[in-house]
N, C-alpha and C positions, 0 to 999 in steps of 0.2 A: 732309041736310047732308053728309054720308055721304058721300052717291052721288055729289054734286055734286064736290065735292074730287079725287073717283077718276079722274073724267073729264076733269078741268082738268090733272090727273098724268097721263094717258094723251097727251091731246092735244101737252102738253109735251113725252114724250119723243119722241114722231113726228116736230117739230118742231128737236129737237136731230141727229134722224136723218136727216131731209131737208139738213140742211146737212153733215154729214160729206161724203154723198154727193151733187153737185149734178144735177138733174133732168139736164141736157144730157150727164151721163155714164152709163156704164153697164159691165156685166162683160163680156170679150169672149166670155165662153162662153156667154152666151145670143143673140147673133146670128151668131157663126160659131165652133160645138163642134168643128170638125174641124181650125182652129187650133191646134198644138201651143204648152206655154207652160210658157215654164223661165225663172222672174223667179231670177238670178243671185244680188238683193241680198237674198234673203229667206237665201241660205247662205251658207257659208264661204269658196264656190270664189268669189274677184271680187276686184278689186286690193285691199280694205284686209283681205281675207279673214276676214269676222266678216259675220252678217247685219246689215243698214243700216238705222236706225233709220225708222218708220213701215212697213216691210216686215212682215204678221203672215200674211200667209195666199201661196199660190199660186194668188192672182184675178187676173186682169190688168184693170183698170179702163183704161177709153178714152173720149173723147167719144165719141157715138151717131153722128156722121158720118165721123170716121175708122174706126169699129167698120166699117160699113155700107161704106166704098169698101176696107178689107182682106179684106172678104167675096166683092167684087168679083175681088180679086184672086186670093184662095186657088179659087173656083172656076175660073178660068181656067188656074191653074196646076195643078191636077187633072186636065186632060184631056189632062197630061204625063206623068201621075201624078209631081206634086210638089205643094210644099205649103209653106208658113210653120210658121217654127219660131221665135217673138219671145222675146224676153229681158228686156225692160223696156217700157214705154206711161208710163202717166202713174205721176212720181214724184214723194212730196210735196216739200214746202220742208223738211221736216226731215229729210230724206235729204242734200241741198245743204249742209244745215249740216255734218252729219255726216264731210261728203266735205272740208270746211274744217276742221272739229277736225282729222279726222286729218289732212292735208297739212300742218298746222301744227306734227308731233312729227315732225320730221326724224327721228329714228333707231328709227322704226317702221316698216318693210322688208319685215313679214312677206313681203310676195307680190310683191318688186320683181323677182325673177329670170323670173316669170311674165310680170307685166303689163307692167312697165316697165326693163326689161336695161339699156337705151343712156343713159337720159336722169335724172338726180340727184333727187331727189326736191326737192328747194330749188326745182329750176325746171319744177314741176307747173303752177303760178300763172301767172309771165309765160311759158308756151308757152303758156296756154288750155285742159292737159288738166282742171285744176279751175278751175269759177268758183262766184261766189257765188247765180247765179239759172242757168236751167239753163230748155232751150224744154218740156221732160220732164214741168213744172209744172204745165203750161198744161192739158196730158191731151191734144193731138191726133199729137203725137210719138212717134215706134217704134224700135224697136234689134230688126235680126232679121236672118232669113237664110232660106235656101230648104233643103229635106231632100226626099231621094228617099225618095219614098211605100214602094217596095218595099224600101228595106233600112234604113229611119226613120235615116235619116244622112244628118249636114248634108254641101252640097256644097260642095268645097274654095275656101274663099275668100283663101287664103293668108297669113290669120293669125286668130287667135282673137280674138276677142269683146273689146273693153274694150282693147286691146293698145295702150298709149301708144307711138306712134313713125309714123315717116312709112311705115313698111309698113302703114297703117291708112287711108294717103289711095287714096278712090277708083283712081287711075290709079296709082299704084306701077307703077314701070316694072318692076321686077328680082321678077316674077312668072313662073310656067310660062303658058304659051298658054290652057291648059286654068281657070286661077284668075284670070285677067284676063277671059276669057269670061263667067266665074260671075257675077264683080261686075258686069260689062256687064248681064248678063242683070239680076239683080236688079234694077238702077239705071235699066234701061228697064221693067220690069212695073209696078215704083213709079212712075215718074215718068209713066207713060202715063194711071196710073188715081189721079190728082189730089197726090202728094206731090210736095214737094221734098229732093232730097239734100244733103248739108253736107259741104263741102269734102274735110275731116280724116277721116272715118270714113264708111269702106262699109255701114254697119249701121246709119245713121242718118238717118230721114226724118222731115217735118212735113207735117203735111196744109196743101195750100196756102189753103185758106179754112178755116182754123180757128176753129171761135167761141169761142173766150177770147182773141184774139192777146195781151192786157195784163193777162193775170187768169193768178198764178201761186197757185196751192191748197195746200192746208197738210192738206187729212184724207187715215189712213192707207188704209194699202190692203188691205184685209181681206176 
């Protein structure tokens, strides 16, 4: 009777673990190690600056077909010697929330001179930089950039990471030659080898046959 019980407990928690993590996902470090990865919201440094709730480890979780076409990508860009340096992939629903608590305490500012200088914190909402559901969810979505292999620095895309304002859209006009290039450059290696980019942000792509298109996920990222 024992034994029986032990097994029905074993099989149960396998069962609980299979859904944190769903089958069609996976870590990006077991199908491309050579992927640099500095998830932003697991620290301090990021617009609400505090680590972001469901963030407990530095894994980057992806679906197994966006994993497999950034693999694609990072070796091609090796034989430049360059290479992917990502920030974020799949982020839970409880991140989303988090990113709505805080946009909701106006006079919480910590990191407005960083992230967001020009634009009031009241009109985070209606410009679109927070929303309530988020493609991030879904796990086939990325936030990255390119780094030169020999000196592991990123190349200049003329503004940082996460940076709320229109020096964050793609085409920004009032760029150096050399930082309008970069973003070209990324924005054709993604787009060539199955993503699509998003208007607002040089750093942000979706694989374009995603398998969850309508399935946003809620386990952390550990």
């Amino acid at each position: 009777m024992q034994k029986s019980i032990l097994v029905v407990f074993i099989c149960f928690s396998c069962f609980i673990y299979s859904q944190e993590i769903p089958s069609g996902f996976t870590y990006l470090n077991d199908v491309a190690p050579s992927i640099q990865v500095e998830l932003c919201y697991l620290s301090d440094d990021n617009f609400i600056g505090k680590p972001i709730d469901g963030y407990k480890s530095n894994c980057l979780l992806i679906t197994k077909a966006a994993a497999k076409q950034l693999q694609i990508i990072q070796q091609k860009l090796k034989k430049e010697n360059l290479g992917l340096k990502i920030f974020d992939a799949y982020r839970p629903q409880q991140a989303i929330n988090h990113f709505v608590k805080w946009a909701r305490v106006l006079n919480d500012t910590l990191m407005k001179k960083k992230y967001y200088p020009n634009i009031p914190k009241s009109k985070l909402f209606k410009l679109g930089y927070i929303a309530s559901k988020s493609g991030h969810t879904r796990g086939s979505t990325v936030d990255l950039t390119i780094i030169d292999l020999a000196t592991n620095k990123a190349l200049d895309m003329g503004s940082i990471y996460d940076f709320f304002g229109k020096e964050s859209h793609p085409f920004y006009k009032n760029l150096t030659k050399k930082q309008q290039q970069n973003r070209l450059f990324l924005r054709k290696i993604m787009m060539d080898n199955g993503f699509k980019p998003y208007d607002n942000e040089w750093w942000h792509f979706t694989l374009r046959q995603e398998p969850y298109p309508k399935t946003y996920f809620n386990f952390p990222v550990h």
